[in-house]
C-alpha positions in Angstrom: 6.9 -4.8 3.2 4.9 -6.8 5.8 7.1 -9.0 5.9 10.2 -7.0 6.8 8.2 -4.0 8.0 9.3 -0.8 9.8 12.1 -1.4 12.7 12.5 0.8 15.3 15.9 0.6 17.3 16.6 3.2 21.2 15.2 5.9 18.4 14.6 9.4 20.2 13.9 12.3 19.0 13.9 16.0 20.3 13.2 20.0 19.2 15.1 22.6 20.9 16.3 20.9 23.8 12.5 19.5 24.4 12.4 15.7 24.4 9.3 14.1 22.3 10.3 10.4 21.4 12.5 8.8 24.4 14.2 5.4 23.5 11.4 3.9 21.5 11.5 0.0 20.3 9.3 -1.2 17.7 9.7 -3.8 15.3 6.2 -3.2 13.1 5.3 -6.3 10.9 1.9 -6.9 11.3 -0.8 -5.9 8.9 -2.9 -3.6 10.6 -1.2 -1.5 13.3 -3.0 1.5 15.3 -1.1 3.9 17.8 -2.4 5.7 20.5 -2.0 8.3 22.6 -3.6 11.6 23.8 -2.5 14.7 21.9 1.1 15.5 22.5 2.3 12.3 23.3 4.4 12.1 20.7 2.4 10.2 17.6 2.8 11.9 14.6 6.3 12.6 15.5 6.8 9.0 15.4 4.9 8.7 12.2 7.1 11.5 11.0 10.4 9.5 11.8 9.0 6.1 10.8 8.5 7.9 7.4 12.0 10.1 7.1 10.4 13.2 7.7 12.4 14.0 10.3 15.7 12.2 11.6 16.1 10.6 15.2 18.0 12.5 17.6 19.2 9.4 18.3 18.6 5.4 17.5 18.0 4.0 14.1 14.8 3.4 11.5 14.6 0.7 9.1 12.0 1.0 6.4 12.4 -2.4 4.6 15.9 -2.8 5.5 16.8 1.0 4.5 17.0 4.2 6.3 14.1 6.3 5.1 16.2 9.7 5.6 18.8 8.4 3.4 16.8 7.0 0.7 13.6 9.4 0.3 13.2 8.4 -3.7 13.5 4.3 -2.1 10.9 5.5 0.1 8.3 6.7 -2.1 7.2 2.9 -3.2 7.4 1.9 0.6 6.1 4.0 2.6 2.4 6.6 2.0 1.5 9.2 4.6 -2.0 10.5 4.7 -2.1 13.4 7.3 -4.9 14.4 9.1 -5.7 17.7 7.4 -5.6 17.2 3.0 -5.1 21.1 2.9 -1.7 20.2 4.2 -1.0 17.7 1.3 -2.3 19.1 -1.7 -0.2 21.1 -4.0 -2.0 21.3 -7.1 -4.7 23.1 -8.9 -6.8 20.3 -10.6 -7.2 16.3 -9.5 -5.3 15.0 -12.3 -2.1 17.2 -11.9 -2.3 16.2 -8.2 -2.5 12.5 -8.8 0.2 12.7 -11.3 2.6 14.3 -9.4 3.8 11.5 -7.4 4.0 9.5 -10.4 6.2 11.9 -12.1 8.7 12.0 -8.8 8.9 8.6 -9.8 9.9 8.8 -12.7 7.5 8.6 -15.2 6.9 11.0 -18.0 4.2 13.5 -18.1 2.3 11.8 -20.0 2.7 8.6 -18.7 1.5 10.1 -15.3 -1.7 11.7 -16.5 -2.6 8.7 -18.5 -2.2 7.0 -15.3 -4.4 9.1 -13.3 -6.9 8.9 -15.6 -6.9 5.1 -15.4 -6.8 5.3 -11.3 -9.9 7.5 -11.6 -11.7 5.5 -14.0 -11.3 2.0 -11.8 -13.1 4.2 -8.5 -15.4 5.7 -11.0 -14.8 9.1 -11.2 -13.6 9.9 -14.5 -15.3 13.3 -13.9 -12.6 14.7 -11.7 -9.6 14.8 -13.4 -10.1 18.2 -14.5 -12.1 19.2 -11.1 -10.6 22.3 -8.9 -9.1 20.5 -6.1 -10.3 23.8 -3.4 -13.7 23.1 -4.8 -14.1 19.4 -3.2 -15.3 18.5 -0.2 -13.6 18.0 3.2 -14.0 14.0 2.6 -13.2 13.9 -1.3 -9.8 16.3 -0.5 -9.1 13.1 2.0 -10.0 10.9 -0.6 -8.0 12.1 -3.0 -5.0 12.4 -1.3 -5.6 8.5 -0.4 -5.6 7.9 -4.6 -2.4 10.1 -4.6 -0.7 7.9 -2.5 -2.1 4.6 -3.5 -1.2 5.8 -7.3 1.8 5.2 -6.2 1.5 1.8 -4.5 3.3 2.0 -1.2 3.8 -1.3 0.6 2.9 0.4 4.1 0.3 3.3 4.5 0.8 5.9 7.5 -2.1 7.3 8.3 -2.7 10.1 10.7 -6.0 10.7 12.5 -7.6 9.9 8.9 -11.6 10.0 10.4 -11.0 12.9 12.5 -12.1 16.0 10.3 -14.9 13.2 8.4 -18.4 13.4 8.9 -19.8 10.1 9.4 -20.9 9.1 5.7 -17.5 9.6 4.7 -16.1 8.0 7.9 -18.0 5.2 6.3 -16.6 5.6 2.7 -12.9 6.1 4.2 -13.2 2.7 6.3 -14.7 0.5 3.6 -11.8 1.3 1.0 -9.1 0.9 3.7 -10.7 -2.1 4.9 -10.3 -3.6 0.8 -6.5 -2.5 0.7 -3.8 -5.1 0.7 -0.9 -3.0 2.1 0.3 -2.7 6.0 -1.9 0.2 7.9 -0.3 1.8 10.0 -2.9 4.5 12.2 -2.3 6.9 14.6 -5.0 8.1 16.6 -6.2 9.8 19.7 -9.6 7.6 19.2 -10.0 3.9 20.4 -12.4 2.7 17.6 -10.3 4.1 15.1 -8.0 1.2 15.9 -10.2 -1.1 17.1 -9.9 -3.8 14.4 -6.2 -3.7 14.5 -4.0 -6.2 14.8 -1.8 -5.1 16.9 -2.2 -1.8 19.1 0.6 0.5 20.8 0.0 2.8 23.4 2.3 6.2 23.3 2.7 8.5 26.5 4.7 11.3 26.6 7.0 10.0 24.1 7.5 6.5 25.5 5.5 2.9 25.3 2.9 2.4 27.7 1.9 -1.1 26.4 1.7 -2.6 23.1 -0.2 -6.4 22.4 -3.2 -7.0 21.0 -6.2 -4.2 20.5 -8.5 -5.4 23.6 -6.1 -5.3 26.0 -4.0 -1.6 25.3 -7.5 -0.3 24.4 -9.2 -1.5 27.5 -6.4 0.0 29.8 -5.9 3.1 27.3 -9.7 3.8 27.6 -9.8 3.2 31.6 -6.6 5.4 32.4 -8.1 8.1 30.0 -11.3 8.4 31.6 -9.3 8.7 35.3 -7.3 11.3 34.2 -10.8 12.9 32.8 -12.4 12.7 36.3 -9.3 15.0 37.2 -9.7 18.8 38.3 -6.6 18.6 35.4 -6.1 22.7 34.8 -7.1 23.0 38.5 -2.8 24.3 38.8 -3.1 26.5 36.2 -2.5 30.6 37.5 -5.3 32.9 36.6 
């Protein structure tokens, strides 16, 4: 996937007359790629399209040479989205039917898929959760979990949106090191400079548009100044009572 990666062409991308993504041009190869932005400046709308959630309003995406909102079962080896909040991602009752799931919309039997989540749990040592209540799991294993789900399913790029936002820091910690050991292309999206820090490449998104995109110390460094001007701003000072 790296190799090819994720290819952006004049993509835009509106609701209800309200523009979010204007003319955006990204070709997305490298292995470890962090957006930022504040909020509303159009990230996970971008992750959204980059993933065939949504289609462009206008433009083209290219997920290994296809278009993700054409070919969503092509889509489900190349491409894993882990959103910020796992109550938005889990569907199921217990672990194991949850990491089976995507296996099954691949196109393995039942029983191939459970076998298989047993063996996924059993390499990251916890054998103990297959039959587990998923509401009964913590705030970090729920976001844990939903990482095995998609990395049952071996996508060549992972999305990831805000992942460390909702984490206390020991599972900051946890999330981080088994990222770090991952071979696929990261993709993260954040509102938080070290959450992309050790990124490859980093793009900065303003109100729907590229600010600046090269290497991390550079759009960081003028991401992090600009943000802390607007913060010395009487910003809601406009605002009737």
């Amino acid at each position: 996937m790296a190799a090819s990666g994720i290819e952006l062409r004049g993509v835009s991308f509106g609701v209800a007359g309200k523009a979010i993504l204007s003319n955006i041009d990204l070709h997305l190869r490298e292995a470890r790629i962090g957006i930022v932005g504040r909020n509303g400046s159009g990230k996970t709308s971008l992750m959204r399209v980059m993933a065939g959630l949504v289609t462009p309003s206008d433009g083209t995406v290219r997920v290994a040479g296809l278009d993700p909102a054409r070919n969503r079962r092509a889509m489900l080896s190349a491409v894993g989205i882990l959103f910020q909040n796992p109550d938005h991602q889990i569907l199921f009752p217990t672990v194991g039917e949850e990491l089976a799931f995507g296996l099954t919309q691949m196109g393995q039997s039942a029983k191939e898929a459970r076998a298989q989540a047993r063996h996924l749990l059993a390499e990251v040592g916890r054998t103990h959760w297959e039959g587990v209540a998923t509401h009964t799991l913590s705030q970090g294993q729920r976001q844990y979990l939903c990482l095995l789900s998609i990395l049952a399913m071996r996508p060549a790029t992972l999305l990831l949106d805000e992942p460390f936002a909702a984490l206390d820091l020991p599972s900051q910690v946890r999330l981080r090191r088994r990222l770090a050991g991952l071979g696929q292309q990261i993709i993260t999206i954040s509102h938080d400079p070290t959450a992309v820090a050790e990124c490859d490449r980093v793009i900065w998104l303003e109100a729907g548009r590229v600010v600046q995109d090269g290497p991390a110390g550079d759009v960081l460094g003028a991401f992090t100044a600009e943000m802390a001007r607007i913060g010395g701003l009487d910003a809601d000072a406009d605002l009737s009572g």
